[in-house]
C-alpha positions in Angstrom: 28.7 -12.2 -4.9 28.3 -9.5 -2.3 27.8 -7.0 -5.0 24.8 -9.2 -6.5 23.7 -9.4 -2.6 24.0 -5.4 -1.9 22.0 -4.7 -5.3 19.4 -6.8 -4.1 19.3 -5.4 -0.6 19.2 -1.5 -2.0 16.1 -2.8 -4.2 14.7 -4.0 -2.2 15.0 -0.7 0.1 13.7 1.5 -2.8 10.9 -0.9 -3.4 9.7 0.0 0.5 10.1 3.6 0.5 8.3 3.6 -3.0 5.6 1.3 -1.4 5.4 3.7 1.8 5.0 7.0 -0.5 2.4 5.1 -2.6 0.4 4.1 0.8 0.9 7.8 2.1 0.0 9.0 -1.1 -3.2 7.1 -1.3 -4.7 7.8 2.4 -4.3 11.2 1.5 -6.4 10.8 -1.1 -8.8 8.8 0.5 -8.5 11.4 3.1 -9.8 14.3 0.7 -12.0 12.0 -1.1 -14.1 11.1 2.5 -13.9 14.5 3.3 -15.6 15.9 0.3 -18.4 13.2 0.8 -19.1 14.4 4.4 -18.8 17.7 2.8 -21.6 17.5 0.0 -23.9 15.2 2.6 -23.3 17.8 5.2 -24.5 20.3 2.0 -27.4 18.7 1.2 -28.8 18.5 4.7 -27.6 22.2 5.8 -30.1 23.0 2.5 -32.9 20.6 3.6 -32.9 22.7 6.7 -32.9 25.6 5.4 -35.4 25.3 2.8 -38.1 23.9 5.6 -37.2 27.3 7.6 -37.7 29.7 4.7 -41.1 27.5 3.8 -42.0 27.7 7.6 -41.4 31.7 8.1 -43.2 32.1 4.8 -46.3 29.8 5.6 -46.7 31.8 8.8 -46.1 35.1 7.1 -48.8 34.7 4.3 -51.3 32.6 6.6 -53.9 31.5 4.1 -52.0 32.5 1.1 -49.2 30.4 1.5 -48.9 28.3 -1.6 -49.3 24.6 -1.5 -45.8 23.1 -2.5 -47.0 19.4 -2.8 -47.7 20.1 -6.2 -46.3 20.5 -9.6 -43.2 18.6 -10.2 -43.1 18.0 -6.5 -46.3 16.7 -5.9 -44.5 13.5 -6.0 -41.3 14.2 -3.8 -42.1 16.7 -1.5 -40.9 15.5 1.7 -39.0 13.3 0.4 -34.3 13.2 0.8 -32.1 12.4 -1.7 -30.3 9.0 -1.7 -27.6 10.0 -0.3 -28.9 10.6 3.5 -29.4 6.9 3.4 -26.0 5.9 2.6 -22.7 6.3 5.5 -19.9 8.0 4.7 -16.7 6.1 5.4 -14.1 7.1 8.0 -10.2 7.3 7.5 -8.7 3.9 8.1 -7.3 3.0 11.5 -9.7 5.7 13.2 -12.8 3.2 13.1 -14.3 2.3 17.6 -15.2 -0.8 17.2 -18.8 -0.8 19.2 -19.2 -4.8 19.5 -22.6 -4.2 18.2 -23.6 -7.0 15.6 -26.3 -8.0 13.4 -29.1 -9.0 15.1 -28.5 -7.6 18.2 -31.5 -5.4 20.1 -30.6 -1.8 20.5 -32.0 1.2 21.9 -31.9 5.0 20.3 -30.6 7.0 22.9 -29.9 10.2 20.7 -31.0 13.5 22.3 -33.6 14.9 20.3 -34.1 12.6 18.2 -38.3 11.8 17.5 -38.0 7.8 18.3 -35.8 8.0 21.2 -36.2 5.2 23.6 -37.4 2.3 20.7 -36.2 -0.5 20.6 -35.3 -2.6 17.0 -33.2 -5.4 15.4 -30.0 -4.5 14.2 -30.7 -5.0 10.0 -27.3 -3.8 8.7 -23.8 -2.6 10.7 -21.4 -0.6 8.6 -18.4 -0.4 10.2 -16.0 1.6 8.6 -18.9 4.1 8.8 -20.0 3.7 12.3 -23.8 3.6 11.4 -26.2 1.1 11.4 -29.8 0.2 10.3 -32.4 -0.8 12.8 -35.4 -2.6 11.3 -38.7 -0.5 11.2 -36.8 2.8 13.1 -36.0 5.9 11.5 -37.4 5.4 8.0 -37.4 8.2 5.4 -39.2 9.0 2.5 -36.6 8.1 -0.2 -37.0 9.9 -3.9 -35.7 6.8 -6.3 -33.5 8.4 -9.1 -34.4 7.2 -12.6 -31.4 4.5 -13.0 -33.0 3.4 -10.2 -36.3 2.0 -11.3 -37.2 -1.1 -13.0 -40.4 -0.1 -15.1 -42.0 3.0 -15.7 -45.0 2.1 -13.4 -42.5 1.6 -10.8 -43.5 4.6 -8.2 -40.1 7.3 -7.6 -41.0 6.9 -3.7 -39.4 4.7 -1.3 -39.3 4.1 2.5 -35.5 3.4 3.9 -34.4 2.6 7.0 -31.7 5.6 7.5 -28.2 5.5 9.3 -28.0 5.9 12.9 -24.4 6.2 14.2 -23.5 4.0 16.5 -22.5 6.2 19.0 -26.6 6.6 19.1 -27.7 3.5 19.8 -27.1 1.4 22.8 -27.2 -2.5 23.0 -30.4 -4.0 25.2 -29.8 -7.3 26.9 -32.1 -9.3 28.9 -30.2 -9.7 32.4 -31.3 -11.0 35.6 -32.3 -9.0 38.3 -30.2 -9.5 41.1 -33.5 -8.2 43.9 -36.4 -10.4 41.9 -34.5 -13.1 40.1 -36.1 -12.4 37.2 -35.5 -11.1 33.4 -35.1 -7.8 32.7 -33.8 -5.9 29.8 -30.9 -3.4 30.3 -29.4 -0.5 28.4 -25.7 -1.4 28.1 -23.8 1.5 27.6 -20.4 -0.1 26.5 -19.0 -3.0 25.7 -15.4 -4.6 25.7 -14.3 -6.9 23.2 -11.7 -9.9 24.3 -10.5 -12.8 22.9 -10.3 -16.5 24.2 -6.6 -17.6 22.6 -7.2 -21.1 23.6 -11.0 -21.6 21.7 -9.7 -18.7 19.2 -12.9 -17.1 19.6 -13.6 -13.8 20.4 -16.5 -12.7 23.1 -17.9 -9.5 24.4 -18.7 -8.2 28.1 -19.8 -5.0 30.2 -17.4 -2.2 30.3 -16.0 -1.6 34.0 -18.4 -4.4 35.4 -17.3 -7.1 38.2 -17.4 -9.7 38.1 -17.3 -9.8 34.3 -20.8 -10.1 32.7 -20.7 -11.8 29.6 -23.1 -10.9 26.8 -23.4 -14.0 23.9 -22.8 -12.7 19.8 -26.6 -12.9 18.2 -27.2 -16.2 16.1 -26.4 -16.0 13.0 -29.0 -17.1 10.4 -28.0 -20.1 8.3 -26.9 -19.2 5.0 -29.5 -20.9 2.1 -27.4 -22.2 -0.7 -29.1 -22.7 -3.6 -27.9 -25.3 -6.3 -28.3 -24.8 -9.9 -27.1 -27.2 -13.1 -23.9 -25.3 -14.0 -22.6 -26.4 -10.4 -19.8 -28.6 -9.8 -20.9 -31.4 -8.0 -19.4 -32.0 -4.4 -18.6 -35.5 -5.2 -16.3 -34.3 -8.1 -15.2 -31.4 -5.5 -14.1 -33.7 -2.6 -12.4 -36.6 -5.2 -8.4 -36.8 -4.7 -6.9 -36.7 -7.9 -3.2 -36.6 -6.8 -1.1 -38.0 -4.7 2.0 -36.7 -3.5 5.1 -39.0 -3.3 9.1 -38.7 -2.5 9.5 -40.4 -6.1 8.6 -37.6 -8.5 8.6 -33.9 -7.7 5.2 -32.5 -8.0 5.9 -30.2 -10.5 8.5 -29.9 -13.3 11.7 -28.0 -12.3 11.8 -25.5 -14.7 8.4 -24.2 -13.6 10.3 -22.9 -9.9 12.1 -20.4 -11.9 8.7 -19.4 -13.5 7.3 -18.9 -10.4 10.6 -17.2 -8.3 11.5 -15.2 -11.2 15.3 -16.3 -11.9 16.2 -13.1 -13.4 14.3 -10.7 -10.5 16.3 -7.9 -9.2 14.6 -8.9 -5.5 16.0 -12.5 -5.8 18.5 -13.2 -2.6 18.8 -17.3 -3.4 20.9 -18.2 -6.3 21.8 -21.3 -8.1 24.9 -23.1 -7.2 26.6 -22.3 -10.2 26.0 -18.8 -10.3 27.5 -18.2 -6.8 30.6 -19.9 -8.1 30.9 -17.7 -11.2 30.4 -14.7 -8.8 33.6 -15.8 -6.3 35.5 -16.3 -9.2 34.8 -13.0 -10.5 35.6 -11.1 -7.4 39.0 -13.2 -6.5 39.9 -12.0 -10.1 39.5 -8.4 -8.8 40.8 -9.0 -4.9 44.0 -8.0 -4.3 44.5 -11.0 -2.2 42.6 -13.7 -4.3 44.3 -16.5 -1.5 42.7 -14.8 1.6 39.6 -14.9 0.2 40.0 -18.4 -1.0 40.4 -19.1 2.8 37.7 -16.9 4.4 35.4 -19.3 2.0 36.7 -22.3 3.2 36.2 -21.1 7.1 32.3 -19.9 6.6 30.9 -22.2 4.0 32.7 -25.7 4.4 29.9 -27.7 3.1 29.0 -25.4 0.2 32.2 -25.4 -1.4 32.6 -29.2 -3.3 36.2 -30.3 -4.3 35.5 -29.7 -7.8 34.6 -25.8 -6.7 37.4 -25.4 -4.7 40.0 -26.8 -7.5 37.7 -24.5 -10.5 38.7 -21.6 -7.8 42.2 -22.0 -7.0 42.7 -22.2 -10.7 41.4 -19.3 -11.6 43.3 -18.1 -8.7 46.7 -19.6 -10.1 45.8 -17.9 -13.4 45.1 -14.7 -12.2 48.6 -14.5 -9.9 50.5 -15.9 -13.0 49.3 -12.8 -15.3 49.9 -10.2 -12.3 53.5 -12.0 -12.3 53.8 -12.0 -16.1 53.0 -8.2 -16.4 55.6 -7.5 -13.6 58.6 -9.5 -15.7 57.4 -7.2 -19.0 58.0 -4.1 -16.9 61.2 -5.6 -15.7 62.3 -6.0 -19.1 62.0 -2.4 -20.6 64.5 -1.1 -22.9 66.2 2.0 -22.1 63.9 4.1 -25.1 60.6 2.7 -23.2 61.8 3.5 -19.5 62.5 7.3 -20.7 58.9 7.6 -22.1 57.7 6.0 -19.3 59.1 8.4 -17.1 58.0 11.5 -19.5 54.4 10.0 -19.3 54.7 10.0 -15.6 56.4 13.9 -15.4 53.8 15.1 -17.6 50.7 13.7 -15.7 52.0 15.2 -12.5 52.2 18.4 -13.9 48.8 18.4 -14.9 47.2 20.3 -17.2 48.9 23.8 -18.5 47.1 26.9 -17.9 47.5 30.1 -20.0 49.0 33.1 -18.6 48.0 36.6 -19.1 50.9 37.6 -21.0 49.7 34.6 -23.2 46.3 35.2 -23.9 47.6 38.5 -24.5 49.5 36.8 -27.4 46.8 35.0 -28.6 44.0 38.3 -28.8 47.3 39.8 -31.2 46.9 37.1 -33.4 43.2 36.9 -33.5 43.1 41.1 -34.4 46.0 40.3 -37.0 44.7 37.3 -38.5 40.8 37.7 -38.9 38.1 35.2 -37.3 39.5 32.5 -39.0 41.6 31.8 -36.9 39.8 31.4 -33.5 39.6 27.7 -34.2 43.1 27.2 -35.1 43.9 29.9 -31.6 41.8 26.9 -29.6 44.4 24.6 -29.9 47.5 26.6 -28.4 49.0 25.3 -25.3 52.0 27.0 -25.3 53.5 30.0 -25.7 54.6 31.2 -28.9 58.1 31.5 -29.4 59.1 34.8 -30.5 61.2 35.3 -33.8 64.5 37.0 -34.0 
């Protein structure tokens, strides 16, 4: 049994360093795959730059021969970014500041430099592996709509976006009161902490550094509009108990536990009752000193072991010391003729295995000039010098 209890415990050892080099395996991937999408968005908006320079240096070179670039192909587009400015790229996992900034909460754009600095919007969207968010009505982009993208052909190729801000560009705005007036007053918040209340198991947000603690609610969430269609399953039909669980009947067939634990699983540690027994019997078979173990069973498990066990055991104990006993009184019994081979057998296995001298090998390359290459194979088998005649 403590073999079948080792093999499990080594599986189950592989199957965690397998699991821990298929988890490092795959954050390295998802390393180099989020770093080739900051990569190609950092592309496209390195050559958005640079294209509006080189237009701008020529525009002011040719003065009133600059070309018009709204039209053409682009008479559409111009101006416009590609789709992917308005989607965040995700951050490694476990690397993510949590911001305690929600949707529906008021926030300010605080970026420096940025052309709508100081508005204020509604949270519309908070991606937080990302770190960005989308503020309702604040920096919108002209969007040019790939084809998959529209749903008729009358459908215009433009679109305004709300485009990601991070978050570390936007700061919350609460209405406080003011502690000279008495009155309501938004503030800028410029961090926030987030706790948890282990005796409501709710979690709640306050004021970085501030005392006494200042508390700022989580927005309302809207309510969530259900709508019901025919194909639904009625709640009635939902709700209605159709079985009762009693100590009469099991509440499911037997056989289906081994379906679901997998009787023959290499990871399995619980076995049947049987099968432990069939396992001690095997290994007193092999002990040495079958009744010590029988003993050491009887001291740890005393209620496992029934009378009809124990009896099965110390028979197949009984058996196993009479044929150890038996094959003793054979070798006791040896005639003279058998002892002498014996002791030849013994002789030549501590000997070993003969090893060819130089004077033979010098023997066998004779032969081998003499004889031809026929007889190489039949040179193989020497392992003993030849006798020389005379």
């Amino acid at each position: 049994m403590q073999k079948v209890i080792q093999r499990a415990a080594l599986v189950r050892r592989q199957a965690t360093r397998k699991a821990a080099t298929r988890k490092s395996k795959w954050r390295s991937d998802e390393r180099t795959l989020l770093a080739q999408e900051r990569g190609a968005l950092g592309a496209s908006m390195q050559g958005d730059i640079q294209a509006a320079r080189a237009a701008r240096r020529e525009d002011w070179l040719l003065g009133p021969l600059a070309p018009r670039r709204d039209a053409g192909d682009a008479k559409e587009t111009y101006g416009t970014v590609s789709t992917r400015r308005v989607n965040g790229v995700k951050k490694e996992a476990g690397t993510e500041k949590d911001w305690c900034i929600e949707v529906g909460d008021r926030v300010a754009i605080v970026e420096k430099g940025h052309r709508e600095r100081g508005k204020i919007g509604k949270v519309q969207r908070v991606e937080k592996k990302a770190e960005v968010c989308y503020i309702e009505g604040l920096n919108r982009v002209d969007v040019t709509l790939p084809e998959y993208m529209l749903n008729s052909e009358d459908q215009s190729r433009l679109a305004t976006l709300e485009a990601p801000l991070p978050l570390s560009s936007v700061r919350l705005v609460y209405a406080l009161e003011d502690a000279k007036t008495g009155t309501l007053r938004d503030h800028v918040i410029e961090a926030l902490t987030r706790g948890r209340n282990f005796v409501k198991d709710s979690e709640y947000r306050y004021v970085a550094g501030a005392n006494p603690r200042i508390e700022i609610p989580w927005p309302e969430k809207e309510p969530e509009v259900h709508e019901d269609h025919d194909i639904d399953t009625l709640r009635i039909e939902v709700e209605d108990r159709t079985w009762v669980p009693s100590l009469i009947r099991p509440p499911m067939p037997l056989s289906v536990i081994d379906e679901l634990r997998n009787k023959y699983s290499k990871f399995r540690d619980r076995h049947d009752h049987s099968y432990v027994v069939e396992k001690v019997k095997e290994e007193i078979q092999q002990s040495p000193k079958p009744s010590h173990v029988i003993q050491e069973l009887e001291i740890k498990y005393p209620k496992f072991w029934t009378r009809h066990d124990l009896r099965s055991v110390k028979s197949t104990v009984q058996r196993n010391v009479e044929m150890k006993e038996r094959k003793m009184r054979a070798r006791s019994m040896m005639t003279p003729l058998q002892e002498l081979h014996r002791k030849e057998r013994a002789e030549k296995k501590a000997r070993g295995r003969p090893v060819l001298s130089e004077d033979m090998l010098a023997r066998v390359g004779k032969i081998m000039v003499t004889s031809g290459p026929g007889s190489v194979q039949r040179t193989r088998r020497l392992r003993r010098p030849l006798k020389q005649k005379g």
